[in-house]
C-alpha positions as CSV (number, residue, x, y, z in Angstrom):
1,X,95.2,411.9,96.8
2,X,96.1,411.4,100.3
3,X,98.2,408.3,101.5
4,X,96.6,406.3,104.4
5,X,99.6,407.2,106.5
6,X,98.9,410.9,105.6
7,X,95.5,410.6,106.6
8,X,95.8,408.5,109.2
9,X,98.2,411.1,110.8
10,X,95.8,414.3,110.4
11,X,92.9,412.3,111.9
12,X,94.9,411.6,114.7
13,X,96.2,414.9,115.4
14,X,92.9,416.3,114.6
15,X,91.4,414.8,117.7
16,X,94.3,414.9,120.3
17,X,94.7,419.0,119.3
18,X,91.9,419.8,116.8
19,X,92.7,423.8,116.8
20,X,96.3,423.0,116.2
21,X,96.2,420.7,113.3
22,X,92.8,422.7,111.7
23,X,95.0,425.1,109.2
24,X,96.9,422.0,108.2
25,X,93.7,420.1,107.5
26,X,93.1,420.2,103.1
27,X,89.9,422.4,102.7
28,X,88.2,419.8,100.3
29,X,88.0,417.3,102.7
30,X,84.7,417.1,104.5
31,X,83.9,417.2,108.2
32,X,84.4,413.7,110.1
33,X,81.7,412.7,112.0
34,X,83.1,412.2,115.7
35,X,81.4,408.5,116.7
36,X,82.2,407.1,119.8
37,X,83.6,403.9,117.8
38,X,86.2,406.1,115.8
39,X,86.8,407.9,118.9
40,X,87.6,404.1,120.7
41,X,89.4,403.2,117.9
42,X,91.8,406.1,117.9
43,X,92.5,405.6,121.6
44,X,93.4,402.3,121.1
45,X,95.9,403.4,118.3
46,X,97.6,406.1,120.2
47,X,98.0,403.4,123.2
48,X,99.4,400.7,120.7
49,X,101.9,403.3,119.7
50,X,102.6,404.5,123.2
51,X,103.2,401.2,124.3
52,X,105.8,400.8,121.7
53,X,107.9,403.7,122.0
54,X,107.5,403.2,126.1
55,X,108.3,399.2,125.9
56,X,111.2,397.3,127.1
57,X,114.0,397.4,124.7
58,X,115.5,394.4,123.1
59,X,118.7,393.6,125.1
60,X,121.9,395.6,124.1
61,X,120.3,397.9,121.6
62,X,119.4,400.8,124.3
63,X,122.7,400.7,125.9
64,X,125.0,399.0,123.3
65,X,125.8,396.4,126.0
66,X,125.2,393.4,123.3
67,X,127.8,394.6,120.8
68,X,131.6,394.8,120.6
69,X,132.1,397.7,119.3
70,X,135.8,396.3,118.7
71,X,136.6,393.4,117.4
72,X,138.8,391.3,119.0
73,X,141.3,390.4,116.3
74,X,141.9,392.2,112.8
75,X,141.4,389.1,110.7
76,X,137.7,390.0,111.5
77,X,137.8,392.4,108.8
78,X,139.7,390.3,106.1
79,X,138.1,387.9,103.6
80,X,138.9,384.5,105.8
81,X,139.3,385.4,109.0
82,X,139.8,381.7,110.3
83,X,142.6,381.4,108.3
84,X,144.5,384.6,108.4
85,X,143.8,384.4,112.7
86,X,145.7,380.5,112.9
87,X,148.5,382.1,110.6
88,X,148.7,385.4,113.3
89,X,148.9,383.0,116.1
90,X,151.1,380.4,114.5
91,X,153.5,383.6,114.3
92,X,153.1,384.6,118.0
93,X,153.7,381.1,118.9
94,X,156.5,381.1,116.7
95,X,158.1,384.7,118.0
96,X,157.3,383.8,121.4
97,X,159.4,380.5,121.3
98,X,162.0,381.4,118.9
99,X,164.7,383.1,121.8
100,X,163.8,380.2,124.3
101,X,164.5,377.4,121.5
102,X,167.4,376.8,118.6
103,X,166.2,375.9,115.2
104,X,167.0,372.5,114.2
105,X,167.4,371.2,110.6
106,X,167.7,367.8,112.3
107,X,165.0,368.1,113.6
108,X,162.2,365.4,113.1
109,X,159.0,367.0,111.1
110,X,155.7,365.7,111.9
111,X,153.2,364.2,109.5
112,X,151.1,367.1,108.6
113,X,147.2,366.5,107.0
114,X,146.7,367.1,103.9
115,X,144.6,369.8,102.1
116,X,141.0,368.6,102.6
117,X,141.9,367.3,106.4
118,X,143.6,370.1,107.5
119,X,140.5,372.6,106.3
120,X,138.4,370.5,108.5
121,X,140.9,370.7,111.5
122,X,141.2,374.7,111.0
123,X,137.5,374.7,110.8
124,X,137.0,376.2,107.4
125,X,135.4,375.0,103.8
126,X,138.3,374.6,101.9
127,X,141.7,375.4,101.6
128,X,143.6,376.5,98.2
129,X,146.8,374.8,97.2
130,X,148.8,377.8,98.5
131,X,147.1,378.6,101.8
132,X,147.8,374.7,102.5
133,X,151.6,375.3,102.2
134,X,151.6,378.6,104.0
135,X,150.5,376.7,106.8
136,X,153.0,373.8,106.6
137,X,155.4,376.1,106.4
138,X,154.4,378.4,109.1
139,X,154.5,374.8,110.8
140,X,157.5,373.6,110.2
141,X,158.9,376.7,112.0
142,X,158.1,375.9,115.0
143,X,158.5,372.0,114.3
144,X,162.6,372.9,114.0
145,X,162.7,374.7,117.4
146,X,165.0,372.9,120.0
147,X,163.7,371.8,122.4
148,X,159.7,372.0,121.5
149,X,157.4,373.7,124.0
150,X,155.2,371.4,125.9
151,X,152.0,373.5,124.0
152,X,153.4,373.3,120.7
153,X,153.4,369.9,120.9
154,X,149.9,369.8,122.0
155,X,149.6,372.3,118.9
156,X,150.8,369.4,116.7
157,X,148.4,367.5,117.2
158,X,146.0,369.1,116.2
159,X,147.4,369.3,112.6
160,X,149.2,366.1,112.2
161,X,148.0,362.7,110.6
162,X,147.0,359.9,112.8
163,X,148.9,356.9,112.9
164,X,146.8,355.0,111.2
165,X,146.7,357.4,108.2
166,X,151.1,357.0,108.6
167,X,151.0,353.5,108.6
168,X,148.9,353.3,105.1
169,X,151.5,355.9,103.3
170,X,153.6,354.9,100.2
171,X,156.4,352.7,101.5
172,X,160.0,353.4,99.6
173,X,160.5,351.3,96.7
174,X,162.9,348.0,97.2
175,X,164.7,345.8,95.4
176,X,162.2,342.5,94.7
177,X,163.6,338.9,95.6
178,X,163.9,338.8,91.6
179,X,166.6,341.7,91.8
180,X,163.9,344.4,89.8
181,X,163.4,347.8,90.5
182,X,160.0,348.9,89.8
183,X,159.4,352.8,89.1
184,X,156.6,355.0,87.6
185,X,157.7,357.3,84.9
186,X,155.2,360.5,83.8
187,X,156.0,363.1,80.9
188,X,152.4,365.3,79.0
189,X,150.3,362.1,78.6
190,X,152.4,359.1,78.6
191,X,152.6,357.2,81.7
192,X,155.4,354.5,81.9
193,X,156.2,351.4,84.1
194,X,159.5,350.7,84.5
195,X,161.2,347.7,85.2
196,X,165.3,347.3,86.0
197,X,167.1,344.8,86.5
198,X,170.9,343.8,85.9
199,X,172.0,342.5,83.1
200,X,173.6,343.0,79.3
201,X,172.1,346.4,78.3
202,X,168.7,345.0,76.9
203,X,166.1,346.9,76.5
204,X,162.9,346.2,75.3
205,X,159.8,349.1,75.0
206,X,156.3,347.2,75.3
207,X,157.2,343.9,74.0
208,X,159.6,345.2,71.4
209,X,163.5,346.6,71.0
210,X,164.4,350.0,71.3
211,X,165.3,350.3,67.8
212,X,162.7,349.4,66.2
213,X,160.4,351.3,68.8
214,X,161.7,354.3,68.5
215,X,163.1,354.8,65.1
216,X,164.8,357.7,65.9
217,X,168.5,358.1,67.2
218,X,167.7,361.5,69.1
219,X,164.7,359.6,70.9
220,X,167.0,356.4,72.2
221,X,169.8,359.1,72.9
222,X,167.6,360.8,75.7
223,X,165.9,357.4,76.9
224,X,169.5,356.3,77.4
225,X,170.5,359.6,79.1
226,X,170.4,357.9,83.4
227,X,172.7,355.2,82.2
228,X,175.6,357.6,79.9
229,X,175.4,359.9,82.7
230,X,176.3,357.2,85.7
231,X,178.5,355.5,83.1
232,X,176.2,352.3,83.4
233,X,175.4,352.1,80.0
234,X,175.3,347.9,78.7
235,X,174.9,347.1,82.8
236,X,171.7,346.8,83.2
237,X,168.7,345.2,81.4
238,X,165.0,347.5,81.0
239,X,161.6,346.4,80.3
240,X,159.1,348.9,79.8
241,X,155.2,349.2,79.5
242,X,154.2,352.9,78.0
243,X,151.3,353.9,77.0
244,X,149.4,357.6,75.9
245,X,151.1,360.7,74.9
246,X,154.0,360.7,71.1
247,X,156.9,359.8,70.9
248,X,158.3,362.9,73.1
249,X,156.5,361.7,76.1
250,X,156.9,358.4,76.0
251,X,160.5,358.6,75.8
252,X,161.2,361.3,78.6
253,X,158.8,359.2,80.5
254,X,160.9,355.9,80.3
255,X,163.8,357.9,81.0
256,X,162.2,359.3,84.3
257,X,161.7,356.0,85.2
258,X,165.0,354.1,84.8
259,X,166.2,356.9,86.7
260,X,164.0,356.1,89.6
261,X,165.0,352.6,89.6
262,X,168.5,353.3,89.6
263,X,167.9,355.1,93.0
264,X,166.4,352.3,94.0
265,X,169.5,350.1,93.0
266,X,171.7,352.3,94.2
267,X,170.9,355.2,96.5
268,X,174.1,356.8,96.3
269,X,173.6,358.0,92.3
270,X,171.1,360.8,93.5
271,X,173.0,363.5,93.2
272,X,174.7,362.8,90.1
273,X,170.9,362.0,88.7
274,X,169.8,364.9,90.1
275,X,172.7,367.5,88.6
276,X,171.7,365.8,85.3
277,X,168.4,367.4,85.1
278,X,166.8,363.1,85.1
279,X,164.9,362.9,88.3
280,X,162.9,366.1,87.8
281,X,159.4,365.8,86.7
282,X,159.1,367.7,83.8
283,X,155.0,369.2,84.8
284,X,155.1,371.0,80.9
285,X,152.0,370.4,79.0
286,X,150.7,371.3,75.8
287,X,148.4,374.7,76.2
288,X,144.5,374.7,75.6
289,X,143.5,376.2,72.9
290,X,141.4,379.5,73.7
291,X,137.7,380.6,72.2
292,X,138.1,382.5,69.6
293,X,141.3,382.2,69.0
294,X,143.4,380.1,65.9
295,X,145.4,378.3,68.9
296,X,146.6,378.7,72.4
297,X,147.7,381.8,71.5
298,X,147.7,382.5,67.6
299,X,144.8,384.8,66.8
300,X,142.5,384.7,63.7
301,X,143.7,387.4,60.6
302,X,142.0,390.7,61.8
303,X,139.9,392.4,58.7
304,X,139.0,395.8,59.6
305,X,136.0,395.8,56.8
């Protein structure tokens, strides 16, 4: 069997060269009767086909004119080209100021977006975690130069947070007209409120004392660990509101929080709090367990029958 293309083709070139294309034609086939509407027909065919090969091409496809044949950055061929193209110009801008200006460490950093804003200023979906700081950083290079270019401050703002958005940040915790210190306290899944004040040494764990809370002598060791290492211990009086988590978490979360509150007290004990390992937010958690697995990472007794 012959396709209609096939055939199609041989009746076409049977009539424009019929000696030509005789040999070619399959000897079972029988002798077309020439009409003058299959004659009309063909001619329109040929004419259509004429017409398309002769037509106008489409713009920039018979001279190339309509393509760039070179892109004009490399980030074209990477996966986000947005992204990787701000961070190339961000280090132009940055190696193009850099012997004009000084790098500051005085210098006053602006209010950068966050992730989800700043993905809508760059012009792309989203932004992972780590993209977000490559650009801060990237960022804060140029925010240290000394003196700032009149078009990287134009640049900044772009990128930072509006005044509005500034105004509505956390404000740094104070000293109530009671004389408390409140602070917020995290550790796995306990979450602690922390209130400080001074006083005697009291201190009293969701309506009840410290030893009878925490029955261990380990647990009230580390809960006490901001005041032993400021040598405070007996000057100040704690109330604290703890819930989720063991006894682990709750207690390293209480700890976290005095600790807060005596920065708030007393500013100059950072350093001494912060040496100590008690101002650090300890992100551990406890791993998921896996499918098909025992446990996180303990795997079922393998029988090989």
């Amino acid at each position: 069997m012959l396709s209609s293309r096939t055939l199609t083709r041989a009746i076409a070139g049977a009539f424009s060269r019929p000696q030509a294309h005789a040999a070619l034609m399959p000897k079972t086939m029988a002798p077309m009767a020439t009409t003058t509407t299959t004659v009309r027909c063909m001619s329109n065919l040929n004419q259509q086909n004429q017409a398309a090969a002769q037509g106008s091409p489409q713009e920039g496809y018979a001279t190339l004119e309509g393509f760039n044949l070179k892109p004009a950055s490399p980030s074209y061929f990477t996966t986000n080209p947005v992204y990787n193209e701000l961070l190339v110009n961000l280090d132009l801008a940055y190696r193009q100021y850099r012997p004009l200006s000084t790098p500051s460490k005085e210098q006053t950093r602006p209010n950068w977006m966050g992730k989800e804003a700043l993905a809508k200023a760059v012009g792309v979906n989203s932004l992972k975690t780590s993209q977000h700081s490559h650009i801060i950083t990237k960022l804060n290079q140029l925010a240290a130069l000394t003196p700032r270019p009149p078009s990287i401050e134009l640049l900044f703002r772009r990128y930072t947070r509006p005044e509005e958005q500034v105004s509505q940040m956390a404000k740094p915790r104070v000293v109530d007209h009671l004389g408390r210190a409140l602070a917020t306290g995290r550790r796995k899944e306990a979450s602690a409120s922390v209130y400080l004040v001074e006083g005697d040494g009291q201190v009293l764990v969701n309506g009840m004392e410290m030893t009878e809370y925490f029955k261990k002598a380990q647990d009230r060791t580390r809960l006490l660990k901001p005041f032993d290492v400021t040598d405070l211990i007996g000057k100040y009086n704690v109330w604290a509101l703890v819930n989720g988590g063991g006894t682990t978490g709750q207690v390293e979360a209480i700890a976290l929080g005095i600790s807060k509150a005596l920065i708030t007290h007393t500013p100059e004990l950072k350093p001494t709090l912060r040496g100590a390992g008690c101002i650090t937010r300890d992100m551990r958690v406890v791993e998921r367990k896996k499918p098909g697995q025992y446990k996180a990472r303990k795997k079922f007794q393998w029988v090989k029958r």
